[in-house]
N, C-alpha and C positions, 0 to 999 in steps of 0.2 A: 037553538037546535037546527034552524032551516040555515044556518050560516057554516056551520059545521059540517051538514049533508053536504052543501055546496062544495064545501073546500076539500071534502074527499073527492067528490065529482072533479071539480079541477087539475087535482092534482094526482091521483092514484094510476094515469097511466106514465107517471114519469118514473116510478120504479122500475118497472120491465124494462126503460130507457136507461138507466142509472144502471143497474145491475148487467145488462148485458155490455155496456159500455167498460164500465168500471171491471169489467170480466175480461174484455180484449184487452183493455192497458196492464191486468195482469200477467196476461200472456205474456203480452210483448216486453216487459220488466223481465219475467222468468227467462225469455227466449232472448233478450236484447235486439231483437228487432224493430227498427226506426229507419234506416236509412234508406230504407228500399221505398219505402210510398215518401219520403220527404221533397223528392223530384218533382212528384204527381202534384203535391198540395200545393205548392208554390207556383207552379206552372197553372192547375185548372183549380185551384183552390176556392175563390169570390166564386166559380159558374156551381163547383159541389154546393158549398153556402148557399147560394140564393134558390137553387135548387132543393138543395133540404127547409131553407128558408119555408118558404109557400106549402108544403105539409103540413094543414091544419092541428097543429099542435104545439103547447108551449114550452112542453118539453125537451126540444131540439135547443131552442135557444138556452136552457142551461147547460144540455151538451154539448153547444157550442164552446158556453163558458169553462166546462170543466176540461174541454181539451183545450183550450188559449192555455188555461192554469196549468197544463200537466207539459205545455210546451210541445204540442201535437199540430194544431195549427198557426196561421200568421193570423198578425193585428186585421189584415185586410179580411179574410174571410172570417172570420168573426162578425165584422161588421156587416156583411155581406148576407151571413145568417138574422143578425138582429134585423136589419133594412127589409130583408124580404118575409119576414113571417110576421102574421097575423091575428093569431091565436084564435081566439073565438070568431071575429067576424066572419070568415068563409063558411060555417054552417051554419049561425045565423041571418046571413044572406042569401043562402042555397034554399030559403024555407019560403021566401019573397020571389016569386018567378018575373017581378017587373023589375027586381033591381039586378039579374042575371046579366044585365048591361055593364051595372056600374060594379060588379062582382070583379069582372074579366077586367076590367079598366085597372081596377085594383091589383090584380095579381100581376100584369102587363108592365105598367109602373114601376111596382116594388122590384120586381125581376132582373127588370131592364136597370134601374138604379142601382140593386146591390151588388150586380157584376159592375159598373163602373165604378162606383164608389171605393170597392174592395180592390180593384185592380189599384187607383188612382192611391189607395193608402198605401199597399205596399211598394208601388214605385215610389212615393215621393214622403213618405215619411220611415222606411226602411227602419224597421221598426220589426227582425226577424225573429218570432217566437218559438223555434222549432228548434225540437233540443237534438242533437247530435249523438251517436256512437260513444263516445267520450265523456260526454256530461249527462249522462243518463243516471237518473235518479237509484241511487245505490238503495233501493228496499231490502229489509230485512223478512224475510219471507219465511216466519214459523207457521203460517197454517197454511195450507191448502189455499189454492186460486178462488176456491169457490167460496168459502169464510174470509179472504182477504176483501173479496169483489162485495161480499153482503154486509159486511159493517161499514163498509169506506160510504156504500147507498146511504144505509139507513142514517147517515151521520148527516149527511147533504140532506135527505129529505126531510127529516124530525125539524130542521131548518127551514124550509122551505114551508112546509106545513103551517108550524108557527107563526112565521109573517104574516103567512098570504092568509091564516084566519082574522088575523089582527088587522091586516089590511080591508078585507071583505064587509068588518062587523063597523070599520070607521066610514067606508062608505055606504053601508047600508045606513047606518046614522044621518049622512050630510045628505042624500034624497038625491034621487034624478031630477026635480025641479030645482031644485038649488043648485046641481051641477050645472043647467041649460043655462041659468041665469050668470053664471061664472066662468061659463064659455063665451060669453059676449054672442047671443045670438045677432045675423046681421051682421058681422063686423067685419071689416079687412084684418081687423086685427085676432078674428077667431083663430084661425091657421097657427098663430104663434102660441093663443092659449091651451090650443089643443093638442099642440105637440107638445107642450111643457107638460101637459096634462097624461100625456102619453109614455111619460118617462117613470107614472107608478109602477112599479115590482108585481104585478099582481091581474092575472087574468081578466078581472072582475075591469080593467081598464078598457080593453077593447071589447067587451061587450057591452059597455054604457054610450063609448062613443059610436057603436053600428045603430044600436037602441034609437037614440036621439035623433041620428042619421035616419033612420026609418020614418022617424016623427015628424022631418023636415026640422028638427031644432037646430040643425049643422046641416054644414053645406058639405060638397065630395071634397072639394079643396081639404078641409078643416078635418073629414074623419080620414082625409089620406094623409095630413100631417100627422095626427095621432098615432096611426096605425104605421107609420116608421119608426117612430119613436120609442115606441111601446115594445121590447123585448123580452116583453115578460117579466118569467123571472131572472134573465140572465145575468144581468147588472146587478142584482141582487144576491148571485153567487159569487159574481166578481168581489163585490164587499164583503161578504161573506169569508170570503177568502183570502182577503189583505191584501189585494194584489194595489198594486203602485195607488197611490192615489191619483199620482197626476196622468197614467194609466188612463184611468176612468171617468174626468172629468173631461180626457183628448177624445175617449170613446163617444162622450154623450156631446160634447160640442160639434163633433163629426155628423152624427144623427139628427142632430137640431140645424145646421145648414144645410143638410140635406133635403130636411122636410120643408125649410122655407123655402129652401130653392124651387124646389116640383111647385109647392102648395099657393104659397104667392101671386103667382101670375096669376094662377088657375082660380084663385078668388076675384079677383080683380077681373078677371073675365066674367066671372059668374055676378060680380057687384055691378057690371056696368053691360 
């Protein structure tokens, strides 16, 4: 039952995210407009990203995902959104006034990397997901915007829900001691296990690894690898959605050198 309470908690402000989003793509299907902001995105695309990135919440990064899928944004600011957002740790780090330090480090980081990262994908892997005038998705529009925008949500979230219960009830299972110990506490090699650790679909990821973090079980290195990693659910929409495979496995290989690159050193300082 407390796994359940949780998973509404987690997940019930991505509605209002979902519906009003899924509300504009109506629009702009009904109105055919696209080509006026397609400038703006590719030009300041990874700064909007990392900038909605870092708003404590995990909902952005599926709306990240559902505008890659709807061909609204590029591969670069996508990742730019994944890289900079955090999900749970900034509120609970905002509850610890001594780690207000390592808060700001965090958000600085992620920031500062999602605009590089996002710029550096779409220059050099040109890889443009933005659909055009022309190839705009020919919907069949018998209801109203407002019943088109509310079923296309409730279809994404009844999904979403469902994981991220199944995902919550199997980590409440394996225990935060058993995590600490499968993170390799101490190790140069945490950083690596905590960003593969961070690649779960599921909020419940980045609040074990701040948790832990708090506990001193992990070092900043290791819950700064995680917490790039970790895009929630967005990866999870991706799949959800069929999109390419090899798509998605360039997305998370991206995220995983990312996180070793920052995380790495910064162990390795912290180990010696």
């Amino acid at each position: 039952m407390d796994i359940l309470i949780d998973t509404i908690k987690d997940t019930y402000l991505i509605l209002p995210i979902l519906f009003i989003m899924y509300l504009c793509l109506e629009y702009f299907e009904h109105k055919n407009i696209n080509q006026h902001f397609d400038k703006y995105l590719i030009r300041y695309g990874p700064i909007f990203g990392a900038l909605l990135g870092i708003i404590p919440q995990c909902g952005f990064g599926v709306l990240a995902s559902l505008l890659f899928i709807e061909k609204r944004i590029t591969l670069g600011t996508l990742i730019s959104v994944f890289i900079a957002t955090s999900d749970e740790a900034i509120p609970i780090l905002l509850t610890s006034p001594e780690l207000y330090s390592s808060l700001l480090e965090i958000i600085i980081f992620k920031f500062i990397l999602a605009i590089l990262i996002g710029y550096l994908v779409d220059v050099f892997i040109k890889e443009n997901h933005l659909t055009s005038q022309k190839d705009t998705h020919d919907h069949c529009h018998n209801h109203s915007l407002f019943i088109e925008a509310f079923l296309r949500t409730i279809k994404i979230y009844a999904f979403i829900f469902v994981v991220n219960f199944i995902l919550s009830a199997a980590i409440e299972m394996i225990g935060t001691d058993q995590l600490s110990y499968i993170l390799l506490d101490n190790s140069l090699l945490q950083p690596v296990v905590s960003a593969i650790f961070g690649f779960i679909p599921n909020c419940a990821a980045s609040v074990i690894l701040t948790q832990l973090y708090m506990n001193q079980a992990l070092s900043f290195a290791s819950l700064l690898a995680g917490l790039i990693t970790n895009a929630g659910l967005g990866i999870l929409v991706l799949l959800q959605n069929k999109v390419n495979t090899a798509t998605i496995l360039k997305i998370c290989f991206i995220l995983l050198m990312s996180a070793l690159f920052v995380s790495l050193p910064l162990q390795w300082l912290h180990l010696h």
